[in-house]
KOLZA-701185 format. One record per residue: residue in three letters; x, y, z of N, C-alpha, C, CB in turn; residue number from 1. Coordinates in Angstrom, 3 decimals, always signed. Glycine has a CB too. Example, Ala and Ser with C-alpha at 12.3 -4.5 7.8 and 13.67 -1.06 7.14 Angstrom:
KOLZA-701185
  type       n_x       n_y       n_z      ca_x      ca_y      ca_z       c_x       c_y       c_z      cb_x      cb_y      cb_z  seq
   ALA   +13.190    -5.690    +7.800   +12.300    -4.500    +7.800   +13.200    -3.300    +7.800   +11.308    -4.473    +9.046    1
   SER   +12.850    -2.250    +7.080   +13.670    -1.060    +7.140   +12.900    +0.030    +7.870   +14.084    -0.598    +5.725    2
//
This chain:
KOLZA-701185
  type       n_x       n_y       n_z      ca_x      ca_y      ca_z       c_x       c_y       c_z      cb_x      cb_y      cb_z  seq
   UNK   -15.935    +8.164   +17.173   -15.546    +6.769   +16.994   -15.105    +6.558   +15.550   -16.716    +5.809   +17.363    1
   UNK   -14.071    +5.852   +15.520   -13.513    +5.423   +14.015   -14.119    +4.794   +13.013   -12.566    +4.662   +14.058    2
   UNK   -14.507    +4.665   +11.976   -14.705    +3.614   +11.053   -14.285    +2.303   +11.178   -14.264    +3.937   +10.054    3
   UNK   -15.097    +1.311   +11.028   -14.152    -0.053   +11.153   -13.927    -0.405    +9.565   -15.025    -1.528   +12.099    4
   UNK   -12.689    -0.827    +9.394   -12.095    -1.613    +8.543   -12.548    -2.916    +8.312   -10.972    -1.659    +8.843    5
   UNK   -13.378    -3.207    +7.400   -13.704    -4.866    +7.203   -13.615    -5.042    +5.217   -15.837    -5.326    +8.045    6
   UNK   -13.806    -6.152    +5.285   -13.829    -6.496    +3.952   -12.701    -5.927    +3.027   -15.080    -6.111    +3.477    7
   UNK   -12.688    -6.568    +1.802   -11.683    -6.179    +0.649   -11.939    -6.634    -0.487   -10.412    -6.549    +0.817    8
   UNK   -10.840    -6.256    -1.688   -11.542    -6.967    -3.001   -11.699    -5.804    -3.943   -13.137    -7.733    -2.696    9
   UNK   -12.448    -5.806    -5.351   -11.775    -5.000    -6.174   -13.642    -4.360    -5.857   -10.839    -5.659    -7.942   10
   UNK   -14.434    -5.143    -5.216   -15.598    -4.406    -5.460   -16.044    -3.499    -4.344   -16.626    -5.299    -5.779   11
   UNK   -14.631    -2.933    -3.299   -14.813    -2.286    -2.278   -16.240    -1.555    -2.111   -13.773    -1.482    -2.249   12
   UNK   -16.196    -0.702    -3.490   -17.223    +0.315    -3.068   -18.435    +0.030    -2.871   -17.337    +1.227    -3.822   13
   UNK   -18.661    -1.235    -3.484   -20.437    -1.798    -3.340   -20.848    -2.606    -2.102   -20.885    -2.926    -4.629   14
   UNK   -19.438    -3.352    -1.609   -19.682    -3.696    -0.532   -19.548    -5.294    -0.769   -20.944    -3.078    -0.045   15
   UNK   -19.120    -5.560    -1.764   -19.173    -7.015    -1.984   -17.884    -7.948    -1.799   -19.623    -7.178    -3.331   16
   UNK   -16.856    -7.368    -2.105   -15.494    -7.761    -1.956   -15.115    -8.509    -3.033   -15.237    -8.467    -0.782   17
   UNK   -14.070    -9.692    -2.536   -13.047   -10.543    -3.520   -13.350   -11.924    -2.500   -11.004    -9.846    -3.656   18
   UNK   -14.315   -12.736    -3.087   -13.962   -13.829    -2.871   -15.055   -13.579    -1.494   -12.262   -14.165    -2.848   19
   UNK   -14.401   -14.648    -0.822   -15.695   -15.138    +0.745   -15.276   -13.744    +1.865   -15.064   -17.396    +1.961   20
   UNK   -13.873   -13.760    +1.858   -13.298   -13.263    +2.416   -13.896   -11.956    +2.923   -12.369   -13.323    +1.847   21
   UNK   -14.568   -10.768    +2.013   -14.975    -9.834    +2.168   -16.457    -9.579    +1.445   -13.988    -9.137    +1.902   22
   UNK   -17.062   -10.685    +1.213   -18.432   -10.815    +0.899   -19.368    -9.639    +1.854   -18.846   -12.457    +1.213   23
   UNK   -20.283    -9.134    +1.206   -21.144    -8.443    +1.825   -20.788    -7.416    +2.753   -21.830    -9.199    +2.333   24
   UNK   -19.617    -7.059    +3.322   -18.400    -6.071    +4.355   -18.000    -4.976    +3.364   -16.694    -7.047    +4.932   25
   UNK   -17.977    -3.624    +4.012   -17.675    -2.728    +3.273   -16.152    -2.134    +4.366   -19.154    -1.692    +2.954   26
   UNK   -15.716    -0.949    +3.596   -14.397    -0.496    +4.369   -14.970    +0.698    +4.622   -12.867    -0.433    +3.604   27
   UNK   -16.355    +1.083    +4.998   -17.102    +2.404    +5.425   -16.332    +3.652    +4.985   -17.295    +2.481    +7.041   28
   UNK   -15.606    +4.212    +5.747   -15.335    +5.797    +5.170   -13.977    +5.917    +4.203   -15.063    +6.936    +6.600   29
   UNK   -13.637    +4.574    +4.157   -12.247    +4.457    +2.906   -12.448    +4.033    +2.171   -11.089    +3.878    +2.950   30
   UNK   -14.082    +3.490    +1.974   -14.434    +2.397    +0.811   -14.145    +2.753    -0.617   -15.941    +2.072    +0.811   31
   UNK   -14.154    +4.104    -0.784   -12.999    +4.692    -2.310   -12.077    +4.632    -2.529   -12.713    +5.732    -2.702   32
   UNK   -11.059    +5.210    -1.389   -10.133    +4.794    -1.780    -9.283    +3.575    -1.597    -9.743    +5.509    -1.650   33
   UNK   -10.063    +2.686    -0.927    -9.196    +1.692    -0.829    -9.755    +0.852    -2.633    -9.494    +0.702    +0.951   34
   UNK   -10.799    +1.171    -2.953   -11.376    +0.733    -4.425   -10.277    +1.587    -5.599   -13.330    +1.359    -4.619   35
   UNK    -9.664    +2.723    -5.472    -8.832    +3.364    -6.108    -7.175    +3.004    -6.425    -9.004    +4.382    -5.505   36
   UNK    -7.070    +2.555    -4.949    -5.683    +1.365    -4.973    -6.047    +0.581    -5.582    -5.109    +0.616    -3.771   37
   UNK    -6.586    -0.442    -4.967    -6.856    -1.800    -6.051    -6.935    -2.246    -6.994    -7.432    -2.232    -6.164   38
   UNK    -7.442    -0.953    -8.436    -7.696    -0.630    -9.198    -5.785    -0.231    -9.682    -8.959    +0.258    -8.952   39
   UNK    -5.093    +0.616    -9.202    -3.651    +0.498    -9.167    -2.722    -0.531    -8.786    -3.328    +1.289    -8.552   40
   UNK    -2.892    -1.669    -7.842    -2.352    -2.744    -7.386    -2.968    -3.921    -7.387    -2.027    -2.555    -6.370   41
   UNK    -3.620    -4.130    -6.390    -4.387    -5.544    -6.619    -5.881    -5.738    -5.341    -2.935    -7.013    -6.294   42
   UNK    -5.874    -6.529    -5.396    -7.400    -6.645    -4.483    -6.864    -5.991    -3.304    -8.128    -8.400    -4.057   43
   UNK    -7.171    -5.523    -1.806    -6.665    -5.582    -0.850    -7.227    -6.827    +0.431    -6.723    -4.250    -0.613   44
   UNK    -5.764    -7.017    +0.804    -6.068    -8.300    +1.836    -6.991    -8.113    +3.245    -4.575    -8.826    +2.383   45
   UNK    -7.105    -8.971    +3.595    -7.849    -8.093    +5.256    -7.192    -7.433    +6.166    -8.453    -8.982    +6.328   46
   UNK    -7.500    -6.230    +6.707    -6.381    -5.778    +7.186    -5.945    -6.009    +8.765    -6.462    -4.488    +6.871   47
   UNK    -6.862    -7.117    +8.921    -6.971    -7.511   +10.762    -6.984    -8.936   +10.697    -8.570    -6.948   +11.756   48
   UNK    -5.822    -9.541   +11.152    -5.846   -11.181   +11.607    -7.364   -11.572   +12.415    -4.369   -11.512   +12.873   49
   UNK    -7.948   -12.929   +12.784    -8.420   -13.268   +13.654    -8.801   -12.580   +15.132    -7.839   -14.045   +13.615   50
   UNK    -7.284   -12.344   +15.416    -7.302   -11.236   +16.510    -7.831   -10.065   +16.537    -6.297   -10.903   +16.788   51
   UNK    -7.767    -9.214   +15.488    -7.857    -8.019   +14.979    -6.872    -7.288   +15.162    -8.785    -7.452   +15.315   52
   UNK    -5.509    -8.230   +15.338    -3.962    -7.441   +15.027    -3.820    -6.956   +13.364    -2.483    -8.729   +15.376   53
   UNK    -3.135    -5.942   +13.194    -3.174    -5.531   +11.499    -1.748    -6.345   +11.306    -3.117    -3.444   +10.965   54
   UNK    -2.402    -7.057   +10.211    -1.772    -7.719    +9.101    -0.703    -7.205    +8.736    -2.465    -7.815    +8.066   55
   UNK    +0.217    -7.799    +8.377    +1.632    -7.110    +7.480    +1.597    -7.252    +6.331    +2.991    -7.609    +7.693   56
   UNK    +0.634    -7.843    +5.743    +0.306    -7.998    +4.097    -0.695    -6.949    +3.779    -0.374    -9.553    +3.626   57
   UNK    -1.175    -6.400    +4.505    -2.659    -5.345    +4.237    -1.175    -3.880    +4.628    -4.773    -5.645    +6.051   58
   UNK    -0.305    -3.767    +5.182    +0.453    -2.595    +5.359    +1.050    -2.676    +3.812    +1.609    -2.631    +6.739   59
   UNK    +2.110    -3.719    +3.573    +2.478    -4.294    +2.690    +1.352    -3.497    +1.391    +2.449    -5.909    +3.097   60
   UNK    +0.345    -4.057    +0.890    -0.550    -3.609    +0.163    -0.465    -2.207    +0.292    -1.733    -4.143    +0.434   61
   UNK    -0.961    -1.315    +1.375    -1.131    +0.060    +1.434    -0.216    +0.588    +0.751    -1.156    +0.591    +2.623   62
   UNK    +1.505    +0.069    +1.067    +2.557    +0.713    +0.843    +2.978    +0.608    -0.809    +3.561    +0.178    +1.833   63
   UNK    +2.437    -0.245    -1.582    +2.051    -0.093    -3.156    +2.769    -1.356    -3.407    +2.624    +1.390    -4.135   64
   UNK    +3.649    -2.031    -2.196    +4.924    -3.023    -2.681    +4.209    -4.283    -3.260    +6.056    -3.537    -1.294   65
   UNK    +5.363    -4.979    -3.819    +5.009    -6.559    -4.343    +4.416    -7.306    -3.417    +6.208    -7.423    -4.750   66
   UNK    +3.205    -8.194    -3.771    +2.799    -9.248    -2.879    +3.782    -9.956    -2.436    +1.942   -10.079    -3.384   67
   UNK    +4.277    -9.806    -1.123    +5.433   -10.799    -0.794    +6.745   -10.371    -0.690    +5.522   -11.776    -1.710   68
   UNK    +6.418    -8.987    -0.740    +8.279    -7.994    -1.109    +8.911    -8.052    +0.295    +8.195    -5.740    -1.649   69
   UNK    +7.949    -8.287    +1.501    +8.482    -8.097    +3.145    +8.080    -9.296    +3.740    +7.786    -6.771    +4.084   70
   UNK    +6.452   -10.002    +3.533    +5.966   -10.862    +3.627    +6.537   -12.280    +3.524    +5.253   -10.585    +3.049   71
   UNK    +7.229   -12.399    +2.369    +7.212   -13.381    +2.106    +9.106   -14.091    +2.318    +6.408   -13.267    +0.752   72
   UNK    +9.685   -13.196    +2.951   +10.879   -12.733    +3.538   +10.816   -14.279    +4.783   +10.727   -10.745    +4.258   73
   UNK   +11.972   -14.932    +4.239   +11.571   -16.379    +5.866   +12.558   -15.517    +6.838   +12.447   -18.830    +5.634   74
   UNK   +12.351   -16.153    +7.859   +12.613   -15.704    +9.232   +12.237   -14.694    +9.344   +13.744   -15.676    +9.699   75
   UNK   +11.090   -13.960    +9.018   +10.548   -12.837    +9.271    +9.605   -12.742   +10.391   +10.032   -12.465    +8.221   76
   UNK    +9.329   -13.264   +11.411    +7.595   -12.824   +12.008    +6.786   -11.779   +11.651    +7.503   -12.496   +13.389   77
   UNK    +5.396   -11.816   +12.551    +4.872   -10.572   +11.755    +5.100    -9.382   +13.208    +2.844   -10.847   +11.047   78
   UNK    +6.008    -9.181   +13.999    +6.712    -8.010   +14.553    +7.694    -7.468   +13.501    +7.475    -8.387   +15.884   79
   UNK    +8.475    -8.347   +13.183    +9.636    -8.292   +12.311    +9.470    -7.668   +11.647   +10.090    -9.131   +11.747   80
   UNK    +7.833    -8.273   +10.562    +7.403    -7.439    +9.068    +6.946    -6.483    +9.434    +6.396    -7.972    +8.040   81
   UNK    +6.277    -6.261   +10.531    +5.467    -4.674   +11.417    +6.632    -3.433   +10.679    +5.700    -4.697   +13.982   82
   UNK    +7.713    -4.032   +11.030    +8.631    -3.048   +11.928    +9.884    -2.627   +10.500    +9.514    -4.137   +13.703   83
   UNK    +9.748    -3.562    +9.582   +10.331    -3.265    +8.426    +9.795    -2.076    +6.881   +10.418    -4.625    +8.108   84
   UNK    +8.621    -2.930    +7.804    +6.917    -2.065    +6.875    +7.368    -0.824    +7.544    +4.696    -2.665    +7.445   85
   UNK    +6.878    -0.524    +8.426    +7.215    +0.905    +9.381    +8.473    +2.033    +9.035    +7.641    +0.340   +10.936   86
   UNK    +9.289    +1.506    +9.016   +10.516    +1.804    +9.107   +11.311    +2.387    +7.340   +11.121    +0.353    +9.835   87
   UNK   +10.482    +1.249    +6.602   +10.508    +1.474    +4.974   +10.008    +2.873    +3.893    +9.609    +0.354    +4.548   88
   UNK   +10.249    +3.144    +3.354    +9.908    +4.078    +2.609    +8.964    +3.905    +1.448   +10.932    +4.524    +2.265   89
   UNK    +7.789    +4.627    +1.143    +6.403    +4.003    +0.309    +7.438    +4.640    -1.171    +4.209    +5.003    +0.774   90
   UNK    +8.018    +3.706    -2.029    +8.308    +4.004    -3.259    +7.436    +5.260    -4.218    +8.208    +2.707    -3.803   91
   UNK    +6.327    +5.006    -4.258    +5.580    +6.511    -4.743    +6.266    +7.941    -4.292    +3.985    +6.590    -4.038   92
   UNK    +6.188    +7.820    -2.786    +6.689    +8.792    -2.092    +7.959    +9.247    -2.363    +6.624    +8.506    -0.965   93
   UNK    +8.766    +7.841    -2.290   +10.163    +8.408    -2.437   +10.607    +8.958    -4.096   +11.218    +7.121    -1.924   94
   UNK    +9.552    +8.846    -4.731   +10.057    +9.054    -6.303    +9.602   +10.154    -6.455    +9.603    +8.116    -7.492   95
   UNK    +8.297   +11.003    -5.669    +7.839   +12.030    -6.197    +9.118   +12.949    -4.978    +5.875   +12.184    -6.146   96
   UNK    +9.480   +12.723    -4.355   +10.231   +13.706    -3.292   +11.665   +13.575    -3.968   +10.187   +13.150    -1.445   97
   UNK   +12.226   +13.018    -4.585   +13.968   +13.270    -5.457   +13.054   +14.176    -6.678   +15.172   +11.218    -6.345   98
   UNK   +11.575   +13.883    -7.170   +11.308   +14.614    -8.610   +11.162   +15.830    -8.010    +9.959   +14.155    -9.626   99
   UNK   +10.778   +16.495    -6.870   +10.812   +17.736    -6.376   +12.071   +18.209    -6.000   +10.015   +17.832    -5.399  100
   UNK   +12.662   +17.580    -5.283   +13.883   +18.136    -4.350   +15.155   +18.210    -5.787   +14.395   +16.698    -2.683  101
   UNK   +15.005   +17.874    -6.892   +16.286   +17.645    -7.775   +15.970   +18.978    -8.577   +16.392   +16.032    -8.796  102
   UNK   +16.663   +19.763    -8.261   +16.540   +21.271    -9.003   +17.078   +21.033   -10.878   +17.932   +22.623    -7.955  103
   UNK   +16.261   +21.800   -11.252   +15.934   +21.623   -13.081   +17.667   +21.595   -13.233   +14.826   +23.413   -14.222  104
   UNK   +17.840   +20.404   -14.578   +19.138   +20.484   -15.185   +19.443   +21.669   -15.961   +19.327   +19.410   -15.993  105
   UNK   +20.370   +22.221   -16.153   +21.026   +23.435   -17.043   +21.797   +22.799   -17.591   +21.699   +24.660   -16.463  106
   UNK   +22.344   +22.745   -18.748   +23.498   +22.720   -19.712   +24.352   +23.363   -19.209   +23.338   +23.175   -20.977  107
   UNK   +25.611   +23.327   -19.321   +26.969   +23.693   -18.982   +27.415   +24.550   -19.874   +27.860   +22.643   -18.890  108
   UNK   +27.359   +25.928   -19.729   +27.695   +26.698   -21.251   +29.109   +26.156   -21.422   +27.680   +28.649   -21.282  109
   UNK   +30.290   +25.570   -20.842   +31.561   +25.308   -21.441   +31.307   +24.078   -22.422   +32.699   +25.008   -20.301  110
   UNK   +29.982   +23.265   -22.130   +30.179   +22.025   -22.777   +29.478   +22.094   -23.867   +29.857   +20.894   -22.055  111
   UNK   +28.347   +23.434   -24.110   +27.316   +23.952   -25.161   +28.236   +24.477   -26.381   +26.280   +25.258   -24.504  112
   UNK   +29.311   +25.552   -25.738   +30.177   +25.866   -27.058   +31.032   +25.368   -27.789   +30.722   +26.604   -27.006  113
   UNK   +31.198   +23.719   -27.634   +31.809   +22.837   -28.243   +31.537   +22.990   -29.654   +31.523   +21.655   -27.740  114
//
């Protein structure tokens, strides 16, 4: 059985959270690293509506982006933001994969013997 996801906030690891929101709720077997992001970005939001549908602001968060970079997008629903989130590329990712894939610069010996 999975871990459940509850609570958020910068005090993940103790179990206390940010605010009411995630008072006394821990994030059980991610409770580091989701305390390790946060510490890089910002509190994290809850990651389950009412329903316990996942949020597009808690993907949003995961993915390192601006509060509001997909979110806050009008005419968006949250299928819409699901599916943009999904579909998007995590900036970290894409910066460390051109710093690998871009083979070392050489100088041009025609332009060196100038």
């Amino acid at each position: 059985m999975a871990p459940s996801l509850a609570g958020g906030g910068p005090a993940a690891l103790d179990g206390l959270g940010s605010g009411s929101r995630g008072a006394g709720r821990r994030w059980g077997a991610y409770a580091a690293a989701i305390a390790r992001w946060e510490t890089l970005t910002r509190p994290a939001p809850e990651p389950t509506d009412a329903g316990g549908r996942l949020r597009a602001d808690f993907v949003e968060w995961m993915q390192g982006l601006d509060d509001g970079w997909v979110t806050a997008t009008s005419g968006l629903g949250r299928p819409a933001q699901l599916t943009a989130l999904g579909n998007g590329v995590v900036p970290q990712q894409a910066a460390r994969a051109v710093q690998l894939l871009t083979p070392p610069f050489s100088r041009c010996p025609r332009c060196t013997a100038v």
